[in-house]
N, C-alpha and C positions, 0 to 999 in steps of 0.2 A: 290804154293799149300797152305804155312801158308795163303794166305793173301785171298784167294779163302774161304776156312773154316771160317777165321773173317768176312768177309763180310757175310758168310751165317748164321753166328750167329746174327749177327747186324741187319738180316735182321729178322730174325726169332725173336729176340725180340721185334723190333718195330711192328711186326706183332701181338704180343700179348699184346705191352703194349698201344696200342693206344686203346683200351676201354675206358671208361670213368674211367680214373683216376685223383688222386689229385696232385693240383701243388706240383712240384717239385719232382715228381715222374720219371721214368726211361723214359717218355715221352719225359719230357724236357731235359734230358741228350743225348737222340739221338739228340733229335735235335743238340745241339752242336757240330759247325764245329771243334774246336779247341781239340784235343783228349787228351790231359791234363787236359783242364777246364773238361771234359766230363768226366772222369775216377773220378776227383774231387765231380763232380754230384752225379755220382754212386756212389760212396762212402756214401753222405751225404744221399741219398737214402735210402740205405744197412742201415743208422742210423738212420732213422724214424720208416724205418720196424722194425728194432732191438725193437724199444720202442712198439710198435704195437703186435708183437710177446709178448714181458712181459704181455702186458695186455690183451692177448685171452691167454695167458698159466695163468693168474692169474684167470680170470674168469672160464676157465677150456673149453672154445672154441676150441676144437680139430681141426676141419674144417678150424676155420680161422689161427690156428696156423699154420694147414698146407698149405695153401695158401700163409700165410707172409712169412714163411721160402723158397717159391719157390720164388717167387719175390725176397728175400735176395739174395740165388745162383744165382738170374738173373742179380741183381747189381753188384756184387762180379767179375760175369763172365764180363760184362760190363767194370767194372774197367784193369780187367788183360789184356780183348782184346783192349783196346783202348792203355795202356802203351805199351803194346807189338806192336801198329800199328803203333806207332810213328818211331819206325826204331830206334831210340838214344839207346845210350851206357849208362844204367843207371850208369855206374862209373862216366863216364865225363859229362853227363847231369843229376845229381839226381833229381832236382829239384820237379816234380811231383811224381818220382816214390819214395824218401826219406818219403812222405808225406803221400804216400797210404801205405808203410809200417810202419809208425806210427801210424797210422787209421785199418789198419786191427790187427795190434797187440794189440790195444787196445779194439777192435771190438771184438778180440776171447779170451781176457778175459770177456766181458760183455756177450756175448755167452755160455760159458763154466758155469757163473754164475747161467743165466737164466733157463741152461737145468739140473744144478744139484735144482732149487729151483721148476721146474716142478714135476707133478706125477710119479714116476716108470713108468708106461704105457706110458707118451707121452713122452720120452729123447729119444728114436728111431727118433723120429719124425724129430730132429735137427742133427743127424749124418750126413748127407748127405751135410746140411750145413757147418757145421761145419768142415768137410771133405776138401771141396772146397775152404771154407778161410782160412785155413792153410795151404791149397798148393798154392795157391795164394799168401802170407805170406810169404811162406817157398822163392818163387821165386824172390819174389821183393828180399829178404834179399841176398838169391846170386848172384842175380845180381851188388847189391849194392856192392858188397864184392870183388867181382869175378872177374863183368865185363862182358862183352856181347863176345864171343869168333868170 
């Protein structure tokens, strides 16, 4: 059943990100067979948009803010379902998943930044984000910790 729900996210993403986007975007991350390298991607994604998002909340671009922070959740979701498809025990294999937990914790302090340096009116706007990479965050760290039961 999990692995039914990842594929129809997987699927549902590619369906949306194959528009015309730019390299290196969630485009090229599906493509990737290797779901490590791919969570990798998405990450590095999640940190373009990051920069993207600064600069439509500094111009005061509400529209595009909200656009890059869905694309963000899209990465973020990208990253956890591709760690989580690998099947591995992030105890005995950290290897990628050490790496998106260092990346996302750092990700949701430049997050946290961005949304208190935006207007009163648009910090709504990144909750939902911001929501999802720290449960994402939250996950990687117990597993890391815990171990896969």
């Amino acid at each position: 059943m999990r692995a039914l729900s990842t594929i129809l996210v997987l699927t549902a993403l590619a369906a949306t990100s194959f528009a015309a986007s730019p390299p290196g975007s969630l485009k090229t991350a599906l493509a990737e067979r290797d779901l490590g390298k791919r969570s990798k991607l998405a990450l590095d994604n999640a940190n373009a948009v990051l920069k993207e998002m600064r600069e439509a909340g500094n111009k005061g671009d509400t529209q595009a803010l909200t656009a890059a922070a869905a694309e963000f959740e899209d990465s973020v979701a990208l990253c956890w379902d591709s760690l989580e498809s690998t099947g591995k025990n992030p105890r005995k294999s950290p290897r990628w998943f050490k790496s998106a937990e260092i990346e996302t914790r750092n990700m949701l302090k430049k997050l946290t930044s961005l949304q208190d340096d935006l207007q009163f009116e648009e910090r709504p706007l990144l909750d939902k984000a911001k929501a999802r990479l720290q449960k994402v965050h939250d996950d990687l760290l117990v597993g890391l910790m815990e171990g896969k039961k």
